[in-house]
ZADO-1210 file (C-alpha; in nm, 4 decimals, padded with zeros to 6 digits):
<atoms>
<atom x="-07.4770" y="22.7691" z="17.1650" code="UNK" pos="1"/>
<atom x="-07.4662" y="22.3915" z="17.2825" code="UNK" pos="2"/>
<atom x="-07.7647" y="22.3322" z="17.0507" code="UNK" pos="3"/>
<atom x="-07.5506" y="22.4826" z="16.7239" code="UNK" pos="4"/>
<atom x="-07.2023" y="22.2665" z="16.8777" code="UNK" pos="5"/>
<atom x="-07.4514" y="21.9759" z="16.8624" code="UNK" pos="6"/>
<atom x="-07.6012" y="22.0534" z="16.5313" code="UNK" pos="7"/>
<atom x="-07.2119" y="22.0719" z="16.3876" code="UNK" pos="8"/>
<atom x="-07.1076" y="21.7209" z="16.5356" code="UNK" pos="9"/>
<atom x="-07.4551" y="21.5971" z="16.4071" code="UNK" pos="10"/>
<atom x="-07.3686" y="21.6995" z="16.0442" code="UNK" pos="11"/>
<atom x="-07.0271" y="21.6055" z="16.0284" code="UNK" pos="12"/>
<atom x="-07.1152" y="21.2646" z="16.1519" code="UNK" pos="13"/>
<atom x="-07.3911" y="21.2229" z="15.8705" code="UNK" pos="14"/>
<atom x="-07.1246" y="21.3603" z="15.6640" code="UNK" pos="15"/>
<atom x="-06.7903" y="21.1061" z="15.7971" code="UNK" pos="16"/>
<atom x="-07.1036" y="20.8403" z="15.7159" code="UNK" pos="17"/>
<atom x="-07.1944" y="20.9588" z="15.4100" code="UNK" pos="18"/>
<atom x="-06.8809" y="20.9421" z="15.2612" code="UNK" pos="19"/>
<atom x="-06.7809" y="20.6007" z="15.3755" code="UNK" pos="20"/>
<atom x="-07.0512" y="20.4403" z="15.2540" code="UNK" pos="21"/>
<atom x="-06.9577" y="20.1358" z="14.9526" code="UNK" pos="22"/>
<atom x="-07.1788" y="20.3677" z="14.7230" code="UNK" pos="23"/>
<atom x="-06.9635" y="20.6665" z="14.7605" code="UNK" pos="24"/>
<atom x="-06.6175" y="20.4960" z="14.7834" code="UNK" pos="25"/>
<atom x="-06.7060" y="20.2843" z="14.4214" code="UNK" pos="26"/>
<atom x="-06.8256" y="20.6393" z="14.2764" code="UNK" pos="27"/>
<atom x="-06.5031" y="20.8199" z="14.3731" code="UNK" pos="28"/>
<atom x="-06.2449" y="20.4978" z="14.3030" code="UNK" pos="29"/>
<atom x="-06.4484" y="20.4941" z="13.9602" code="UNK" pos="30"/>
<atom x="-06.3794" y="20.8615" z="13.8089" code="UNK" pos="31"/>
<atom x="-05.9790" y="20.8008" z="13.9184" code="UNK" pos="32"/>
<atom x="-05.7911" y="20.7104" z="13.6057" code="UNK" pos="33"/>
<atom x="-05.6281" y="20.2876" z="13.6306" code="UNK" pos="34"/>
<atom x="-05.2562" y="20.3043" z="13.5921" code="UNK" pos="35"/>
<atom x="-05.1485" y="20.1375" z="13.2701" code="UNK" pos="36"/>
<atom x="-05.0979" y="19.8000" z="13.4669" code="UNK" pos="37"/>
<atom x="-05.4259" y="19.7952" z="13.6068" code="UNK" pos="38"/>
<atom x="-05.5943" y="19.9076" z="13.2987" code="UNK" pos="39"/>
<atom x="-05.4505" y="19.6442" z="13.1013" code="UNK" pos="40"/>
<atom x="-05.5124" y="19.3877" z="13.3854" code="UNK" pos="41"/>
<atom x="-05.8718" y="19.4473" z="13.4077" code="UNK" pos="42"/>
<atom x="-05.9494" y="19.4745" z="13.0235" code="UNK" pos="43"/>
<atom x="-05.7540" y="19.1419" z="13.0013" code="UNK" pos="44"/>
<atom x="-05.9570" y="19.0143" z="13.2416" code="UNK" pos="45"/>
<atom x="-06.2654" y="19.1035" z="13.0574" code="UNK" pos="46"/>
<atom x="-06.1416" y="18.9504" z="12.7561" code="UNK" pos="47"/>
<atom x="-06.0725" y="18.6595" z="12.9212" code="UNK" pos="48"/>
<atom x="-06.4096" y="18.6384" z="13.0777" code="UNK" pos="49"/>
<atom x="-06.5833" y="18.6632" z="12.7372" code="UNK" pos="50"/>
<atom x="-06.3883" y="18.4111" z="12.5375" code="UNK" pos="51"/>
<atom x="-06.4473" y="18.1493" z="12.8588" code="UNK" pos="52"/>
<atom x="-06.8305" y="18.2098" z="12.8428" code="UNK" pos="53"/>
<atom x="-06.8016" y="18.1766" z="12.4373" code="UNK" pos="54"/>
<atom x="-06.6298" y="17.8590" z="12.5285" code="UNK" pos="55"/>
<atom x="-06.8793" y="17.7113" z="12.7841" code="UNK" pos="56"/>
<atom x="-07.1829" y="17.8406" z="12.5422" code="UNK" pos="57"/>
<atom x="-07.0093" y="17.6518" z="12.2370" code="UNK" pos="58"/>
<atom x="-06.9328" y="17.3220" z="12.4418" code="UNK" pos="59"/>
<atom x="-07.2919" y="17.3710" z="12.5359" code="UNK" pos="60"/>
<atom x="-07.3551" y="17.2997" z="12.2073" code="UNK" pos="61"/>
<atom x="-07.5650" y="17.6240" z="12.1010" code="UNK" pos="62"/>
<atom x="-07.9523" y="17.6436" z="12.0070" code="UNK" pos="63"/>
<atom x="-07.9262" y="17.9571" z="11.8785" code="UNK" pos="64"/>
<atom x="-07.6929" y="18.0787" z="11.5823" code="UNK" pos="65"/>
<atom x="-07.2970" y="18.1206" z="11.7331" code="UNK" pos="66"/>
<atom x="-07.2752" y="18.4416" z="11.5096" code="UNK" pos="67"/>
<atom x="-07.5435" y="18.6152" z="11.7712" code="UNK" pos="68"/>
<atom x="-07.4073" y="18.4314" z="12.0376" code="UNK" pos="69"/>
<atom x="-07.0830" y="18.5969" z="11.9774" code="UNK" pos="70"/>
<atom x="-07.1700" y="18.9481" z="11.9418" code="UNK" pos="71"/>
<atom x="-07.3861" y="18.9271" z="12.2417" code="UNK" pos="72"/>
<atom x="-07.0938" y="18.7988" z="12.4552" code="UNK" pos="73"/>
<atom x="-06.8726" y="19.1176" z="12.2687" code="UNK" pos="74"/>
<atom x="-07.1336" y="19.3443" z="12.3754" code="UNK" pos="75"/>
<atom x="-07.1482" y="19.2756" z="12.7065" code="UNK" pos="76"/>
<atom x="-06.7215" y="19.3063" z="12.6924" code="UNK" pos="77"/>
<atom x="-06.7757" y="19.6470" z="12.5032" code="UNK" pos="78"/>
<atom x="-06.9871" y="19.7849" z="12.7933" code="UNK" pos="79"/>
<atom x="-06.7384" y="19.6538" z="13.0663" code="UNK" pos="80"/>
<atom x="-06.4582" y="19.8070" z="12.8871" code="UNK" pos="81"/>
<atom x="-06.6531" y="20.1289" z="12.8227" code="UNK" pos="82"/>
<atom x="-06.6466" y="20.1743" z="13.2030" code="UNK" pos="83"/>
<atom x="-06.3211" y="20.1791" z="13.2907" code="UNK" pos="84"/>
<atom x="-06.1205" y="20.5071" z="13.2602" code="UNK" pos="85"/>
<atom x="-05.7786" y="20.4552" z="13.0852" code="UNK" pos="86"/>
<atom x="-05.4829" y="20.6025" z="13.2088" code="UNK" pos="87"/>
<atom x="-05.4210" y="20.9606" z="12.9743" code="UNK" pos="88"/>
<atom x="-05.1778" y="20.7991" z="12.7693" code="UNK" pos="89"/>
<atom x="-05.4032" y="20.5487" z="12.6155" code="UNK" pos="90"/>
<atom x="-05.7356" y="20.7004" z="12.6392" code="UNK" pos="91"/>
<atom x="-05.7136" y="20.7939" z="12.2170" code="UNK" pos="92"/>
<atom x="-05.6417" y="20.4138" z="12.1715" code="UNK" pos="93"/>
<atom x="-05.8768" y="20.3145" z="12.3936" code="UNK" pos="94"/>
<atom x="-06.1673" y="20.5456" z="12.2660" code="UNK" pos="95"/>
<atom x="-06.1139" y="20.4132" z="11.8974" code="UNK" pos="96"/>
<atom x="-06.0924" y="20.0420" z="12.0086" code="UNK" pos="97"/>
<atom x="-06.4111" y="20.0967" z="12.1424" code="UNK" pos="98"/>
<atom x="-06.5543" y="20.2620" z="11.8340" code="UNK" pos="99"/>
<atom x="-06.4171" y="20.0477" z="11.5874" code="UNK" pos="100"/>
<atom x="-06.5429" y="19.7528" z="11.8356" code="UNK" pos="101"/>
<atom x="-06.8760" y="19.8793" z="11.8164" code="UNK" pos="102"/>
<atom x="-06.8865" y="19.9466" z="11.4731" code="UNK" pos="103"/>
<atom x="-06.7838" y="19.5661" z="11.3840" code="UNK" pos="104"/>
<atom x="-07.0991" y="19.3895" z="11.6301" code="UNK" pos="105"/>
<atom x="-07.3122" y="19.6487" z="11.4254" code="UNK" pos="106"/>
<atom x="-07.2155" y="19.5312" z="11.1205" code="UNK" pos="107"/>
<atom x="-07.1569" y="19.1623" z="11.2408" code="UNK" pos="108"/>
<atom x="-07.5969" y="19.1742" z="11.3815" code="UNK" pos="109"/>
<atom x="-07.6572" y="19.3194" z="11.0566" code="UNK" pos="110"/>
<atom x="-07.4936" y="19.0958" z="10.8622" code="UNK" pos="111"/>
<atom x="-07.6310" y="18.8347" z="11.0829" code="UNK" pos="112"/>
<atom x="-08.0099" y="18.9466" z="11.0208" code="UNK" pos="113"/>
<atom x="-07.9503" y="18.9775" z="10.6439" code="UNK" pos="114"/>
<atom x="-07.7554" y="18.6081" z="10.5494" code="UNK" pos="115"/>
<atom x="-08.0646" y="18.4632" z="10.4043" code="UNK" pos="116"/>
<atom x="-08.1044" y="18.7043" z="10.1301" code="UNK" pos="117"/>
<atom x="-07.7390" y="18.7818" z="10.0404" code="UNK" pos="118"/>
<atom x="-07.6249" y="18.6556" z="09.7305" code="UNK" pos="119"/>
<atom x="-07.2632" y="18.4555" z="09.7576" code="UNK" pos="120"/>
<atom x="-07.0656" y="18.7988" z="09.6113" code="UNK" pos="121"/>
<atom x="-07.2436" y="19.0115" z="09.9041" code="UNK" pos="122"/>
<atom x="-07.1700" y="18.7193" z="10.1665" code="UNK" pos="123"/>
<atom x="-06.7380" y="18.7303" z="10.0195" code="UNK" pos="124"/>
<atom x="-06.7586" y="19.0751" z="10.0571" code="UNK" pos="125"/>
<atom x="-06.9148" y="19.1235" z="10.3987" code="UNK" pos="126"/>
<atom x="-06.7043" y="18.8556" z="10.5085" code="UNK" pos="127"/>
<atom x="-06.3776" y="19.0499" z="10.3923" code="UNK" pos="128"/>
<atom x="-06.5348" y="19.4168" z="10.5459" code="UNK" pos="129"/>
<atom x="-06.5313" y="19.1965" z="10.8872" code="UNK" pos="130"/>
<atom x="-06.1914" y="19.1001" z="10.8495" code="UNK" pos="131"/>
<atom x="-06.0518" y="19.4065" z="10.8251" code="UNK" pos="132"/>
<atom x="-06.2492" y="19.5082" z="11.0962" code="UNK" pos="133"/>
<atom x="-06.0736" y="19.1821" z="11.2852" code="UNK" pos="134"/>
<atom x="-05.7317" y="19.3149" z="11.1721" code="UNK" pos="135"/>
<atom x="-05.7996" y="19.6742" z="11.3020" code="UNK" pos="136"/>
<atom x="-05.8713" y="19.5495" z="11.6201" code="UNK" pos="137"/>
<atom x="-05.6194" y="19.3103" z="11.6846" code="UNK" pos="138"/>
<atom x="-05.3668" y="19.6142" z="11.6383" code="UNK" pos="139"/>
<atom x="-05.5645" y="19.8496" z="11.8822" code="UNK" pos="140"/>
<atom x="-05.5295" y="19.5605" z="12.1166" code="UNK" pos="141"/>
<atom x="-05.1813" y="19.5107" z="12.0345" code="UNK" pos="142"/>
<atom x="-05.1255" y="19.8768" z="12.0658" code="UNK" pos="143"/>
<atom x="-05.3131" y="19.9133" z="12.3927" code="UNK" pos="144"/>
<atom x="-05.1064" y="19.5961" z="12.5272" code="UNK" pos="145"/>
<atom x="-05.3599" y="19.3563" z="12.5515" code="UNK" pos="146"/>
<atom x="-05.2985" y="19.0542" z="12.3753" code="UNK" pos="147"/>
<atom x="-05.6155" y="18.8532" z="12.5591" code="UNK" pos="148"/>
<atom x="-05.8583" y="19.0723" z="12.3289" code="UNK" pos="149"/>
<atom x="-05.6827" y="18.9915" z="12.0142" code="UNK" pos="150"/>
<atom x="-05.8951" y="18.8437" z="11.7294" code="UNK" pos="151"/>
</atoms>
């Protein structure tokens, strides 16, 4: 019987250590929704992030094209974002900001990759098409409560 007692203490230990390891706190404070403050902090915070390193890259003075410079930097915000779980009542806001979001550095690389062959009409056009993306955006962002992100 003393080997089984000391068999239970063993596990539970391994168990009390499991679960306070960083790896297993971070996984468990990860799947809990943010409050609205927090959520709006921390995407904020994001935004905020990108537009400083789209400021430091500019007065850097660029070798590469700002247009792919830009949609990197909104990529990487997109995947930050896309990791944070939004309180319930703006998850549907949330989930379309990131779609529409995604959908605008798709058409933003292609647009990017094509600019050499597009005639001036095709350029106008695109140009307008990313606009209204713009526009859509800044009223998710307004709508979510995050005026850093706005466009």
């Amino acid at each position: 019987m003393a080997a089984g007692s000391s068999t239970i203490v063993a596990l539970t230990v391994l168990g009390v250590f499991l679960a306070l390891r960083p790896e297993s706190r971070v996984s468990v404070a990860s799947s809990a929704r943010l409050s609205t403050t927090q959520y709006r902090a921390q995407v904020g915070e994001i935004c905020n992030r990108g537009k400083e390193r789209g400021r430091r890259i500019e007065a850097a003075g660029p070798t590469g094209p700002a247009l792919a410079a830009s949609t990197d930097i909104e990529r990487d915000e997109v995947v930050s974002i896309k990791q944070l779980p939004p309180p319930d009542e703006l998850k549907a806001k949330h989930d379309e900001m990131i779609a529409v979001w995604e959908r605008r550095i798709s058409f933003l690389r292609s647009l990017y990759e094509g600019l050499d062959t597009m005639s001036d009409e095709e350029k106008l056009s695109a140009a307008q098409k990313a606009d209204s993306m713009n526009h859509k955006l800044t009223k998710l962002f307004t709508d979510l409560g995050v005026k850093e992100c706005t466009m």
